[in-house]
N, C-alpha and C positions, 0 to 999 in steps of 0.2 A: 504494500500500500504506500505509495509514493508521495500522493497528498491527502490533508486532511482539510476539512473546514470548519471552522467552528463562528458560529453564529448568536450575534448578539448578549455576548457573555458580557458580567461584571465584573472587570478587571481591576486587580490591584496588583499595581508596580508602582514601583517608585514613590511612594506617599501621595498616590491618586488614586480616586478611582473610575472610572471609565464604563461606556458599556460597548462596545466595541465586537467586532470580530475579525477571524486571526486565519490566514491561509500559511499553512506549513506544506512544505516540499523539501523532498528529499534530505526530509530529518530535521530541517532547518526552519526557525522562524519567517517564510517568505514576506507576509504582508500584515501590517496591522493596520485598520481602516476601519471607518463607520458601516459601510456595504460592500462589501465583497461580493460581485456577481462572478463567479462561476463554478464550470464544472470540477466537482475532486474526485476522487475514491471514493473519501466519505464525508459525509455531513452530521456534523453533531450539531443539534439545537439546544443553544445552551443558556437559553434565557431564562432570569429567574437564577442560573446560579453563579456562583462566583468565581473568576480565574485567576490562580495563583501560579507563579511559578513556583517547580518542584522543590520541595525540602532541600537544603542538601545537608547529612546527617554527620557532624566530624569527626564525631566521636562511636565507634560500635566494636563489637566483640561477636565475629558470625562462627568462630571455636573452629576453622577448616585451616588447616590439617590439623588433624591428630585426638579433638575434642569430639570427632562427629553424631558423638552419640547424644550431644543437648546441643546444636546445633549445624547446620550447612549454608555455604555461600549461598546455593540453591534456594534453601526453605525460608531461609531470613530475608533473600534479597525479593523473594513473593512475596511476605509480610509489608515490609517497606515499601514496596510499588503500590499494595493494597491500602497502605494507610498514606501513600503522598508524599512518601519519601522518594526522589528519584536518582541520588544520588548519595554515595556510603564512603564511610574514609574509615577504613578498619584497622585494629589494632593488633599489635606484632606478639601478644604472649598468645599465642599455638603453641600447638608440640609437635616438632620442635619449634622451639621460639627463634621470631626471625629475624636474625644477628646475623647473617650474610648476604650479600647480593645474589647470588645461588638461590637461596632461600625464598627471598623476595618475590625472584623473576618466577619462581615455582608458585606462591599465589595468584599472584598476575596469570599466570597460564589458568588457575582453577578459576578466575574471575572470567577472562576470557571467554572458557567454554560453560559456562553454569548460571553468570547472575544475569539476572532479568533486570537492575538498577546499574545504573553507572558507577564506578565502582575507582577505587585509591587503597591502597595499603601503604602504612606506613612502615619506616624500616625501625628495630628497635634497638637501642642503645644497653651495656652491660659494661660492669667496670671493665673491658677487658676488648674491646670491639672496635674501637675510634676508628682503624684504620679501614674498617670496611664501613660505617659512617660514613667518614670522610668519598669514598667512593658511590655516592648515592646521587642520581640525575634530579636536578631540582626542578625540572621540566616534566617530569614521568611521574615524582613521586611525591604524595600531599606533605612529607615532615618525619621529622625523627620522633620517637617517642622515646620520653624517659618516665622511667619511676621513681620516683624520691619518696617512697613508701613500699609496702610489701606489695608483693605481686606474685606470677608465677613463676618459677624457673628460674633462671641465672638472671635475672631483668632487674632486680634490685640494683639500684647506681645510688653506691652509699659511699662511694671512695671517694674524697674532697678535689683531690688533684684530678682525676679523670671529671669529676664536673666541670671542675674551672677550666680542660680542655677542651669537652665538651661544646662549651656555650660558647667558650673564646673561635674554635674555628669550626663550629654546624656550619656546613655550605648552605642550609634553609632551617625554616622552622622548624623549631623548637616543643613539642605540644609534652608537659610534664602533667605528670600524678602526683601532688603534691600532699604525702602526709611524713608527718618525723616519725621514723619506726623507732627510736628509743623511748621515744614519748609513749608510744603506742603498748611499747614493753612493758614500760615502767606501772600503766596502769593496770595491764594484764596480769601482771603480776600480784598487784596488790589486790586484785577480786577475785583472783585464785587464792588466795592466802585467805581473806574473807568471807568467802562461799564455796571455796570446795569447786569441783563438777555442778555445782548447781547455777552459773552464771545465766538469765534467762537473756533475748532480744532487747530488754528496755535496758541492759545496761553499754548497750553498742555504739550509743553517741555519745557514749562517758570514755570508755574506753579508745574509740578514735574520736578524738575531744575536741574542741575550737581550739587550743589549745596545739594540735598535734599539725593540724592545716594550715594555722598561722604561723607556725616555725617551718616548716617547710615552703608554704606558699610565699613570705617573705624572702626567704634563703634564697627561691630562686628569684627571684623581683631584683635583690641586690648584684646575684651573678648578670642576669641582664642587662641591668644598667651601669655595669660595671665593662662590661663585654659589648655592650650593643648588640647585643643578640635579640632576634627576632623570637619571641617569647609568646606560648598560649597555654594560658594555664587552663585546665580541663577541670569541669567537676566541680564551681565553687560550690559549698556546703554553708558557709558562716557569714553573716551579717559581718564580722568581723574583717572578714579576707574584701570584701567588696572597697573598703578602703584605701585600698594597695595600690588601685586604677587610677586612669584619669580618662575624662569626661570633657576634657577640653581640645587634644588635639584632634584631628578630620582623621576618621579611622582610617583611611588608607597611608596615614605617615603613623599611626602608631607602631611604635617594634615590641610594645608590651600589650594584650589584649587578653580576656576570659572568656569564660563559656556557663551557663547555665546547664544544668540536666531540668528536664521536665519533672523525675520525681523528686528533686529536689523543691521544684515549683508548687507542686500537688500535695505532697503529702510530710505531715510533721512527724515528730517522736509522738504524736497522741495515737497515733495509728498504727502501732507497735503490738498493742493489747488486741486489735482485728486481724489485724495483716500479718504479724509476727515475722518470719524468716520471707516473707515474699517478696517485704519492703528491704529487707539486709542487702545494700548497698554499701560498696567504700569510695567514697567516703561516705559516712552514716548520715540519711535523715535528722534533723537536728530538731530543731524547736519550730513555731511558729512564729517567733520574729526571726528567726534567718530564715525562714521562709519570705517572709513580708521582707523583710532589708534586702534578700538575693531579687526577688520580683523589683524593688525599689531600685537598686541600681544597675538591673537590666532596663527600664524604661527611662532613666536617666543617665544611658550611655556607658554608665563604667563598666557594665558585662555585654559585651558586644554582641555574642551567638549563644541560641537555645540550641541543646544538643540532646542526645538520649544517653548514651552508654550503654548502650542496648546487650545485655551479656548472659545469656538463658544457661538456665542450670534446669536440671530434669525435680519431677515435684519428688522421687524419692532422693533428691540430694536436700531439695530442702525442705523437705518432710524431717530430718535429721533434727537432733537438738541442738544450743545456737550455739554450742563450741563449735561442731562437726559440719554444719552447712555453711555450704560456700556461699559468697556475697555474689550479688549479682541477679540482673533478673530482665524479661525480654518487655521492647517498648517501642520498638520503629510500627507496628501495625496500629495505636494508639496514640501517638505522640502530639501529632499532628490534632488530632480532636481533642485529645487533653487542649491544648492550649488556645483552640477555636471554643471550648466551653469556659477558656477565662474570660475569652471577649466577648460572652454570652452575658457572665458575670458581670461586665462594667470592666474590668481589671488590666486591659490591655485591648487595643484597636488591630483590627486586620491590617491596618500599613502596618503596626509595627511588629504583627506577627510573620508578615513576608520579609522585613529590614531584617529578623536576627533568625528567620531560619532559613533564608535563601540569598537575599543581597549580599547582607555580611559576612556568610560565611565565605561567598566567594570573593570577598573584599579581601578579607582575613588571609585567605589561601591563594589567593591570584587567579583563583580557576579561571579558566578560558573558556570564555566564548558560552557562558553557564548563570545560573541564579538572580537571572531578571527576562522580562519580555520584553525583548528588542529585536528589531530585526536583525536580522542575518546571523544570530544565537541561533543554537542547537534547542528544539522544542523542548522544552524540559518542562510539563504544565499539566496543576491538577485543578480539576474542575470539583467543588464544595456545593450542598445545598447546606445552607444554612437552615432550615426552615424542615430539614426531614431527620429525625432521630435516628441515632446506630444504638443498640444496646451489644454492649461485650459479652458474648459467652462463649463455653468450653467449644460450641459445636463452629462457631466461627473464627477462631483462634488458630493463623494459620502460622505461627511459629512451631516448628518441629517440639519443643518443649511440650505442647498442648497447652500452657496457662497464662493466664497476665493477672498481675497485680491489678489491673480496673476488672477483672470479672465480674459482672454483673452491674456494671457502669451504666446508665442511662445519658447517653453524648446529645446534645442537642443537634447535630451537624452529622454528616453522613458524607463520603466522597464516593462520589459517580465515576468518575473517568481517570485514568492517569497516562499521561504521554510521557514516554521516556526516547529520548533523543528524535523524537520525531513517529518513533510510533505508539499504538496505542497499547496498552501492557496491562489494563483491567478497566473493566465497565459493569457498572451496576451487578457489583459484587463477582464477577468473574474474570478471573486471568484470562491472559492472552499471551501464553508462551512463546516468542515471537525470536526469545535472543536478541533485544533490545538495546541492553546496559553494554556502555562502552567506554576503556577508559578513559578517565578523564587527564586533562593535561593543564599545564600553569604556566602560566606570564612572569618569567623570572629571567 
């Protein structure tokens, strides 16, 4: 299908909105115009709902290679088409974890032949790796990842001097996990000594503390601007880390930038006692004013991009007690309505829900030719009813994990359509296995 058309939709780009319709060819944004007269492939009538460009998601965890048993490039990158994500920047603790260009170029092939969304892996940093770092295409590849807190595998980067090399010579960005894992010890230790094996869920945002984010979240803030290192810190958690930022320079000169998660946005430590291990994320759900301060200086600039951390664990891993179950938990097929139901709430406007999860990111990232409707971009565009309900359940739930933390969610908003680089890849709740998603590339 070579062209598409789409007719009389309500467009938001750019801090407008529009009602407009859009002719794509041959993958690409062709025309955007009041009337479009003519013939295509196909014609979507899209009046009445809303056109966004596609999510682009920076942060996810789709566990290929080596995790496949709670999730695939495959099964994750349908979730993400179906929820309006169209575009994935994934993360390097696989198994094996990917610390070599070898390694790397081996995703890229699974992305290649598998995901249905446009798709980025990052390459990952380890005390012990600089020099295959140092050899990473800043053209090819979304960014380094590092850990400055626990993780899996050899990914721990806790050696001070390999930081400071690090950040002194990244040929690109930067994107850190920022918690102190001594901090993290030191409280583990002491609620072991005070409860035994009986530690429940509610004590997860004591143990990874505001406390453990801000010493690391600052730590790197300092190497950056010490370095001028192009810096994206992932995951704020605390009212307190939003501080760090600034709000003043035009984000495409910033070299320090944040990232929001949606459950960070959604849900507090009061939902610990319903949700228990479903909501165990690291960094941990905190309180309801870092909930409200992280929303506060995402619409006031100092957190540039909403992101998920999308990282599904099977429900008998977190069925386990909350020593034993792993953090982490799936949200690209959701994300996207979570945050169309704050705008529902009053809490945030549909511009600025397109600014940090599609402008920005690709501001952030330099992507090319991606996360706005313009002509001569690559179609990247989800069509929204605002006006028709989705509820969440098990039987809808197309992450290979089977679950989400919004099970049973009543969403005010619902997506119809999703175009990913010019084709159409799900409509009115059905995929369109098409082999769509291609990688993406950067302006660097």
């Amino acid at each position: 299908m070579s062209t598409i058309l789409i007719k009389q939709a309500t467009i938001v780009n750019e801090g407008k909105q529009f009602v407009s319709d859009i002719l794509i060819k041959d993958g690409l944004i062709d025309r955007i115009s009041s009337n479009i007269d003519v013939k295509a492939d196909r014609e979507i009538n899209a009046q009445g709902l809303h056109l966004l460009p596609g999510a682009i998601d920076d942060q996810v965890h789709f566990r290929e290679p080596g995790l496949t048993h709670k999730a695939e490039i495959y099964t994750e990158s349908r979730a993400a088409v179906a929820g309006g994500i169209t575009s994935f920047m994934e993360m390097p603790n696989t198994v094996p974890n990917t610390l070599t260009q070898d390694l790397l170029a081996d995703k890229y092939a699974i992305g290649a032949a598998r995901s249905l969304a446009n798709y980025s892996f990052y390459m990952g940093a380890s005390n012990d790796n600089l020099d295959e770092v140092l050899r990473t295409d800043v053209k090819n590849v979304c960014g380094i990842k590092v850990f400055m807190g626990s993780s899996t595998g050899n990914m721990l980067v806790d050696n001070p001097n390999t930081l400071e090399k690090l950040f002194a010579e990244s040929p690109t960005l930067i994107a850190t996990h920022c918690e102190d894992e001594a901090t993290i010890q030191r409280n583990l230790a002491h609620y072991k000594e005070l409860l035994g094996d009986n530690i429940t869920i509610g004590y997860h945002p004591i143990i990874r503390s505001e406390e453990a984010c801000y010493l690391s979240s600052s730590m790197a803030v300092e190497l950056a601007k010490k370095n001028n290192t192009r810096l994206h810190i992932l995951h704020i958690s605390t009212e307190k880390e939003t501080h760090l930022f600034d709000n003043t320079t035009p984000l495409k000169d910033k070299r320090i930038t944040a990232e929001a998660c949606v459950h960070h946005l959604w849900f507090s430590d009061k939902d610990y006692d319903s949700k228990g291990n479903y909501i165990k994320w690291n960094p941990a759900i905190k309180t309801e004013a870092d909930r409200d301060g992280i929303l506060k200086a995402l619409l006031d600039g100092r957190i540039d991009v909403i992101a998920t951390d999308h990282a599904p664990h099977t429900i008998q891993e977190k069925s386990q007690a909350y020593m034993q179950a792993p953090s982490g938990g799936p949200l690209v097929q959701h994300a996207l309505l979570a945050v169309l139901e704050l705008y529902h709430q009053g809490k945030i406007t549909l511009e600025q829900i397109v600014e940090k999860m599609a402008h920005n990111v690709a501001i952030c990232f330099q992507v090319e030719k991606r996360g706005f409707i313009r002509e001569s971009y690559w179609a990247d565009i989800v069509l929204a009813d605002l006006n028709k309900g989705y509820k969440v359940e098990q039987s809808n739930i197309l992450s290979k994990c089977g679950w989400s933390p919004f099970e049973g969610t009543d969403f005010s908003s619902s997506i119809t359509h999703t175009i990913v680089s010019g084709k159409l890849a799900y409509e009115h709740g059905q995929l369109i296995e098409v082999g769509s998603g291609q990688r993406m590339t950067f302006v660097r």
